[in-house]
C-alpha positions in Angstrom: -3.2 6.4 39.2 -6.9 6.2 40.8 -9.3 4.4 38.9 -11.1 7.1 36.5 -15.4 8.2 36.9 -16.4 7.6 33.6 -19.3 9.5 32.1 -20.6 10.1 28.9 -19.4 13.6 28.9 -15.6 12.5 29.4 -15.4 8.7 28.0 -14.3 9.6 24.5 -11.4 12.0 26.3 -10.5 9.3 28.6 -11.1 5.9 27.2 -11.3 6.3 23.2 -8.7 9.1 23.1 -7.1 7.2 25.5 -2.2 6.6 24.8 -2.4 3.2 26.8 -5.3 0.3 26.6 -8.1 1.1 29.2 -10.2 -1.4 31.0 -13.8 -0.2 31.8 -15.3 -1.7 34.7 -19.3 -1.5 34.4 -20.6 -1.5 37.4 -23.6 -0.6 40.3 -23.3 0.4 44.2 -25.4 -2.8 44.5 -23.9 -5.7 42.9 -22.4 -8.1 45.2 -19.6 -9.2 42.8 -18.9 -6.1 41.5 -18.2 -4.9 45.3 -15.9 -8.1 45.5 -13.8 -7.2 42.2 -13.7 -3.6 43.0 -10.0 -3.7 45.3 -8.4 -6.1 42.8 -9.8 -3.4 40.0 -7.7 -1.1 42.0 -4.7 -2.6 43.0 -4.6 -3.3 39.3 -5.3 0.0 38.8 -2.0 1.2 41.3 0.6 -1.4 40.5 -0.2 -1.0 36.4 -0.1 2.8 36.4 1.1 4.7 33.1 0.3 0.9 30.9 -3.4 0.3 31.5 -5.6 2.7 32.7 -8.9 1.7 34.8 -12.2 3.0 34.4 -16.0 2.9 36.0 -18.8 3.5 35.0 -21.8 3.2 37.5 -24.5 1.4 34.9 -27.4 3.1 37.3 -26.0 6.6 36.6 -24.5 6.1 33.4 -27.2 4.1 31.5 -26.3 5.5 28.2 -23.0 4.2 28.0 -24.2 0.5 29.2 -26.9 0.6 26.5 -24.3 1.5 23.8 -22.3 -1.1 25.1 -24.8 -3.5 25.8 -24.0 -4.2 29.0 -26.4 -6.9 29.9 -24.5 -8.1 33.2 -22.2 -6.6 36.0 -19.8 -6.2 36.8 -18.7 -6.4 32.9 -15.2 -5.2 32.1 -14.4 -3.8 28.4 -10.7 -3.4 27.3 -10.2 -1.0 24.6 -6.9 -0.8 22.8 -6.2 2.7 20.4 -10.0 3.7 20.7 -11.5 -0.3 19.7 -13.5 -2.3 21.9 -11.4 -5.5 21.6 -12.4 -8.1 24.6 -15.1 -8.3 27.4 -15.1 -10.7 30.2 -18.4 -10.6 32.8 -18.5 -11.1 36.5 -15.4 -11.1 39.2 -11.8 -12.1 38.5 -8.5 -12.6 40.3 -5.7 -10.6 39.2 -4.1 -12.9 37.1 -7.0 -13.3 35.3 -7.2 -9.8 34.8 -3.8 -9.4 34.1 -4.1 -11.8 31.3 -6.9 -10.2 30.0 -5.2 -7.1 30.1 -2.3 -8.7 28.4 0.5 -7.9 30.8 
């Protein structure tokens, strides 16, 4: 599955609403490390397809959703399980770091 646009209108459909966990990547077109995490986001994305979903949310067209979040640095990922924020981790990561913060 491709990584998901996340937007205020749809992010309680596709993240809190969500069957399987859902990592959301908070993120901007001009944030060096968040270009840098954005292929393992989606490899990560393609090789966990139907267990974890991935999500983005650009922070500079999206600014509600980072407020709410307070989302004070990017690229910030958010793992929610059943609809519950339940772990953040901030700047880039391998995949076996995201992997274990995924927990699979």
């Amino acid at each position: 599955m491709a990584e998901v646009v996340l937007t205020k209108e749809n992010f309680e459909a596709e993240v809190l609403n969500s069957d399987i966990p859902v990592i959301v990547d908070f993120w901007a077109t001009w944030c060096g490390p968040c270009k840098m995490i954005a292929p393992v986001l989606e490899e990560f994305a393609e090789e966990y397809d139907g267990k974890v979903k991935v999500g983005k949310v650009n922070v500079d067209e999206q600014g509600e959703l980072a407020i709410k979040f307070g989302i004070e640095v990017i690229p910030t990922l958010i793992l929610f399980k059943d609809g519950e924020n339940v772990d953040k981790m901030s700047g880039y990561c391998q995949m076996d770091a995201l992997e274990r913060f995924a927990g699979v």
